[in-house]
C-alpha positions as CSV (number, residue, x, y, z in Angstrom):
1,X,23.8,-44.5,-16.2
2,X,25.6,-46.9,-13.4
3,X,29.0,-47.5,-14.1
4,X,30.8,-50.3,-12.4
5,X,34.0,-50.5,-10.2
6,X,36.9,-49.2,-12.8
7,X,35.7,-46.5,-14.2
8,X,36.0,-42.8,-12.7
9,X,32.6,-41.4,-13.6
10,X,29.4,-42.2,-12.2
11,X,25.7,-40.5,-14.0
12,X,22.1,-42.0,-13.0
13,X,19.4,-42.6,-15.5
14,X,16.2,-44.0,-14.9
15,X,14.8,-45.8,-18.7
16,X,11.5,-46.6,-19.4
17,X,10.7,-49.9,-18.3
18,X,13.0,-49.6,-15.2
19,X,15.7,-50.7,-16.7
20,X,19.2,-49.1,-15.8
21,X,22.9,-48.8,-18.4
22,X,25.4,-50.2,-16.9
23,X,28.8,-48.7,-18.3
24,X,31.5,-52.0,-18.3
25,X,34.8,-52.4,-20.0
26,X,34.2,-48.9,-22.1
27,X,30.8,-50.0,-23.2
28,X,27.2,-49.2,-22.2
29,X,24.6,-52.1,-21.7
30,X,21.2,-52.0,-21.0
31,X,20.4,-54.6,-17.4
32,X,17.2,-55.1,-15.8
33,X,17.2,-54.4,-11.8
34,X,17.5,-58.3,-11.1
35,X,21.6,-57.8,-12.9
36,X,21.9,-54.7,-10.3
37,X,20.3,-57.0,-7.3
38,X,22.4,-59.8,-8.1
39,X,25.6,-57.2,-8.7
40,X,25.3,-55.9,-5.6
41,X,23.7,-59.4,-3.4
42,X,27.6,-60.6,-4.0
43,X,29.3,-57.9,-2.6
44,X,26.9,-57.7,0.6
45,X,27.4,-61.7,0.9
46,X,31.7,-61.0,0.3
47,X,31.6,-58.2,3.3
48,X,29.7,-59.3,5.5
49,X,27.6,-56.2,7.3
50,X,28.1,-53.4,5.2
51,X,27.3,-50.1,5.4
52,X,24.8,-48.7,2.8
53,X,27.2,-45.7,1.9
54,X,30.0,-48.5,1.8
55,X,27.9,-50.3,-0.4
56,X,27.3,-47.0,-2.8
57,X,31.0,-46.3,-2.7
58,X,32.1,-50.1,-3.9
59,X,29.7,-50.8,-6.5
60,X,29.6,-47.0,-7.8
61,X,25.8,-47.2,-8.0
62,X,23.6,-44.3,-7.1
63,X,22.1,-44.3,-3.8
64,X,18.2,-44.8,-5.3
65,X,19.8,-47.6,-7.7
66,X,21.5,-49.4,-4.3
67,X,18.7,-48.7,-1.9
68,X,15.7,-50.1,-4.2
69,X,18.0,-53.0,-4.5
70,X,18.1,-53.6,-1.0
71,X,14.7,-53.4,-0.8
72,X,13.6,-55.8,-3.5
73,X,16.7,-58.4,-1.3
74,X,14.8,-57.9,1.4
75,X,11.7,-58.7,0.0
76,X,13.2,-61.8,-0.9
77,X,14.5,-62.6,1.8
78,X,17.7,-62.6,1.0
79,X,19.2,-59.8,3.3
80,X,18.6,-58.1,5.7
81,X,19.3,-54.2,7.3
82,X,19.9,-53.5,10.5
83,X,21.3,-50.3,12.3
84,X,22.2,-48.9,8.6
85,X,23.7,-51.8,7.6
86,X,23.4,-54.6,5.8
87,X,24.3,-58.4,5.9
88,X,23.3,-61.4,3.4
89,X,21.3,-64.2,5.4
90,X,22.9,-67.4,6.1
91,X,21.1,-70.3,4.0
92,X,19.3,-71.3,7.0
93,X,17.9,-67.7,7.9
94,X,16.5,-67.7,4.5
95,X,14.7,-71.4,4.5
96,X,13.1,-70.5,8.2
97,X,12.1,-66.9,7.0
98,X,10.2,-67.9,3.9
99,X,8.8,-71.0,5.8
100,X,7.3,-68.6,8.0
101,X,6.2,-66.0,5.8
102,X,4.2,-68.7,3.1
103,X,3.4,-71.3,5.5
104,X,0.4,-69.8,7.8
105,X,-0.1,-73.0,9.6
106,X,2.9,-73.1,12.0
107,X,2.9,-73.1,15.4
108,X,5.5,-70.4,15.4
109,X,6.0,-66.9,13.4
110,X,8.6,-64.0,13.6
111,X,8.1,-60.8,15.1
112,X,10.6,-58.1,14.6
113,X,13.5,-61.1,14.0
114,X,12.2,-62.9,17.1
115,X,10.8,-66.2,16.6
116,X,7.5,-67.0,18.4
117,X,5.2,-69.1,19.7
118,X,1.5,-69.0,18.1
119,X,-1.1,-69.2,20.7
120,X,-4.0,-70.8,19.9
């Protein structure tokens, strides 16, 4: 069970179907892992770079539930982590960085967060 900013206690359980309680104005509620991503996308976006364990502390999500969060971001391309922490992309990191991951016919791709020249 996650419970959210407010409330003192803090248990983890994994349901069936990866679905996670959230505990929120003294009631429980079942949310898929998209309400967690979305939960904790607006706190990384209102900090800036963030520590994970920062991030843990101010959502009072369990590590697993924030760092599988940050992965499926990232797969997105929505964030990204660096040095332990992490930072929501700018609107124009996110259009180049999916431009070059689904369009395999530019003269340029990204390498390690370097853009580069494709040789032909």
């Amino acid at each position: 069970m996650h419970w959210l900013p407010g409330h003192k206690k803090r248990v983890t359980t994994q349901l069936p179907g990866k679905q996670n309680l959230i505990r929120m104005h003294g009631e429980c509620i079942k949310v898929k892992e998209e309400d967690i991503d979305w939960h904790i996308y607006h706190v990384i976006a209102r900090l800036s770079a963030v520590p994970v364990e920062e991030l843990v502390a101010s959502t009072r999500l369990s590590l697993p539930a924030v760092t599988a969060s940050i992965a499926r971001l990232e797969r997105s391309l929505l964030v990204e982590q660096n040095e332990g922490k992490v930072r929501a992309l700018n609107f124009g990191e996110c259009l180049i960085r999916n431009q070059i991951k689904y369009e395999k016919n530019l003269p340029y791709y990204m390498e390690n967060g370097v853009i580069k020249e494709r040789r032909q």
